[in-house]
N, C-alpha and C positions, 0 to 999 in steps of 0.2 A: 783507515780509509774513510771509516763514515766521520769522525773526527775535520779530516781536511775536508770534504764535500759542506760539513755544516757552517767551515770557515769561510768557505768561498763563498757559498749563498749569501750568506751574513755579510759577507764584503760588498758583492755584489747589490746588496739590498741597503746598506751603509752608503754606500758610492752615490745610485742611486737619489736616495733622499738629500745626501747633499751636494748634489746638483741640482734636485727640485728649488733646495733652502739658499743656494747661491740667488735664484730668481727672483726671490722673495724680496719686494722695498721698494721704496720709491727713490732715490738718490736726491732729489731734489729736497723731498721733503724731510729727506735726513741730515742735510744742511741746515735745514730753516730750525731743525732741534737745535743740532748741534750747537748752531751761534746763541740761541736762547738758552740753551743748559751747560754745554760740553764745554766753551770756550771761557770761560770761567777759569780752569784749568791747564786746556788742551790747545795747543795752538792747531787750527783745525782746515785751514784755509793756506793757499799760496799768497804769499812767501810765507813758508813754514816757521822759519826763525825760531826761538825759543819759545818753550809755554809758559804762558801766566807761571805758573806753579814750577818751579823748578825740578821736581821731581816725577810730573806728570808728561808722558812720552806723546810728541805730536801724533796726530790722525796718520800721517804720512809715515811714519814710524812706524805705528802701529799695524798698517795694510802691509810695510814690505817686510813684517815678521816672515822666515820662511816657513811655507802651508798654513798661511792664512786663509781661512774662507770664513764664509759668514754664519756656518756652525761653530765655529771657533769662536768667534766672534760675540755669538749670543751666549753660547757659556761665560767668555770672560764679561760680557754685560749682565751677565747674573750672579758673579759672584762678587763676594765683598773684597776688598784689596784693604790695607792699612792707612794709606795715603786717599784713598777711593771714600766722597761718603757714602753713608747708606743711600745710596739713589734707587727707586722701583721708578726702571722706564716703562712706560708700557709696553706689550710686544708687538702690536702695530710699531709706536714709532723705534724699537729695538731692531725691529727689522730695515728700517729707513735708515737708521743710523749707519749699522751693517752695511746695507746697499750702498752708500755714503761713502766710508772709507775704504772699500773696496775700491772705489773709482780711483783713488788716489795710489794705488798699487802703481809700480813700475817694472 
Protein backbone atom coordinates (compact mmCIF):
# COMPACT_ATOMS: atom_id res chain seq x y z
CA UNK A 1 0.00 0.00 0.00
CA UNK A 2 2.65 2.56 1.08
CA UNK A 3 4.33 1.37 -2.31
CA UNK A 4 1.09 2.60 -4.54
CA UNK A 5 0.55 5.87 -2.31
CA UNK A 6 4.45 6.82 -3.06
CA UNK A 7 3.49 6.00 -6.85
CA UNK A 8 0.76 8.39 -6.94
CA UNK A 9 2.34 11.21 -5.16
CA UNK A 10 5.30 10.91 -7.55
CA UNK A 11 2.62 10.92 -10.34
CA UNK A 12 0.85 13.51 -9.17
CA UNK A 13 3.97 15.63 -8.64
CA UNK A 14 5.50 14.39 -12.30
CA UNK A 15 1.97 15.50 -13.77
CA UNK A 16 2.40 18.58 -12.12
CA UNK A 17 5.80 19.87 -13.15
CA UNK A 18 4.90 19.06 -16.65
CA UNK A 19 2.33 20.93 -16.95
CA UNK A 20 4.28 23.89 -15.12
CA UNK A 21 7.34 22.83 -18.17
CA UNK A 22 4.43 22.70 -21.10
CA UNK A 23 4.19 26.77 -20.13
CA UNK A 24 7.56 27.38 -20.30
CA UNK A 25 8.89 29.32 -23.99
CA UNK A 26 8.19 31.83 -25.98
CA UNK A 27 6.87 30.22 -29.36
CA UNK A 28 7.72 33.07 -31.43
CA UNK A 29 11.17 33.23 -30.34
CA UNK A 30 11.52 29.49 -31.07
CA UNK A 31 10.93 30.14 -34.41
CA UNK A 32 13.25 32.93 -34.88
CA UNK A 33 16.00 29.87 -33.54
CA UNK A 34 14.73 27.42 -35.36
CA UNK A 35 15.08 29.21 -38.89
CA UNK A 36 18.71 30.21 -37.71
CA UNK A 37 19.74 26.87 -36.45
CA UNK A 38 17.12 23.99 -36.83
CA UNK A 39 16.26 24.56 -40.46
CA UNK A 40 19.38 23.55 -41.77
CA UNK A 41 18.03 20.20 -41.37
CA UNK A 42 14.50 20.26 -40.11
CA UNK A 43 11.78 21.47 -42.32
CA UNK A 44 10.23 23.56 -39.71
CA UNK A 45 7.57 25.89 -41.06
CA UNK A 46 4.31 25.39 -43.35
CA UNK A 47 4.41 23.83 -46.01
CA UNK A 48 6.19 21.16 -44.23
CA UNK A 49 7.40 19.24 -47.28
CA UNK A 50 10.49 17.49 -46.97
CA UNK A 51 13.68 18.42 -44.67
CA UNK A 52 16.85 19.72 -45.87
CA UNK A 53 18.28 16.42 -44.63
CA UNK A 54 16.65 13.43 -45.58
CA UNK A 55 16.84 11.68 -42.61
CA UNK A 56 15.87 14.53 -40.26
CA UNK A 57 12.02 14.33 -39.31
CA UNK A 58 9.95 17.88 -39.74
CA UNK A 59 8.88 20.05 -36.52
CA UNK A 60 5.44 18.94 -37.49
CA UNK A 61 6.34 15.39 -37.18
CA UNK A 62 8.11 15.74 -34.45
CA UNK A 63 4.94 17.55 -32.19
CA UNK A 64 2.45 14.82 -33.47
CA UNK A 65 4.74 11.98 -31.93
CA UNK A 66 2.03 10.44 -29.69
CA UNK A 67 2.55 12.18 -25.81
CA UNK A 68 4.59 14.64 -26.93
CA UNK A 69 5.12 17.44 -24.60
CA UNK A 70 7.81 19.78 -24.06
CA UNK A 71 9.61 17.55 -21.22
CA UNK A 72 9.89 15.13 -23.96
CA UNK A 73 11.03 17.45 -25.83
CA UNK A 74 13.90 18.84 -23.77
CA UNK A 75 15.16 15.52 -23.08
CA UNK A 76 15.27 14.66 -26.89
CA UNK A 77 17.09 18.41 -27.26
CA UNK A 78 19.61 17.08 -24.91
CA UNK A 79 20.50 14.09 -26.09
CA UNK A 80 22.84 13.26 -28.94
CA UNK A 81 21.17 11.39 -31.91
CA UNK A 82 23.61 9.79 -34.75
CA UNK A 83 22.38 11.97 -37.55
CA UNK A 84 21.91 15.00 -34.73
CA UNK A 85 25.31 17.15 -34.41
CA UNK A 86 26.57 17.78 -31.21
CA UNK A 87 24.42 20.99 -30.76
CA UNK A 88 24.31 22.73 -26.86
CA UNK A 89 21.10 24.87 -27.25
CA UNK A 90 20.77 26.94 -24.55
CA UNK A 91 17.82 26.17 -22.20
CA UNK A 92 16.21 29.57 -22.53
CA UNK A 93 16.13 29.07 -26.30
CA UNK A 94 15.45 24.89 -25.61
CA UNK A 95 12.53 26.06 -24.08
CA UNK A 96 11.37 28.33 -27.08
CA UNK A 97 12.02 25.71 -29.36
CA UNK A 98 9.82 23.26 -27.29
CA UNK A 99 7.19 26.01 -27.12
CA UNK A 100 7.59 26.14 -30.99
CA UNK A 101 6.87 22.89 -32.05
CA UNK A 102 4.33 22.38 -29.83
CA UNK A 103 2.27 24.80 -31.67
CA UNK A 104 2.46 22.73 -34.63
CA UNK A 105 0.81 19.71 -32.85
CA UNK A 106 -2.60 18.59 -34.47
Amino acid sequence: MRVLIRLLVGGLWLGRFAALAQDVGDPAAGYDYAREVCAQCHAIEAPFGESPHPDAPTFQTIANVPGMTATALFVVLRTPHRQMPDLIIPSEDMHDVAAYILTLKE
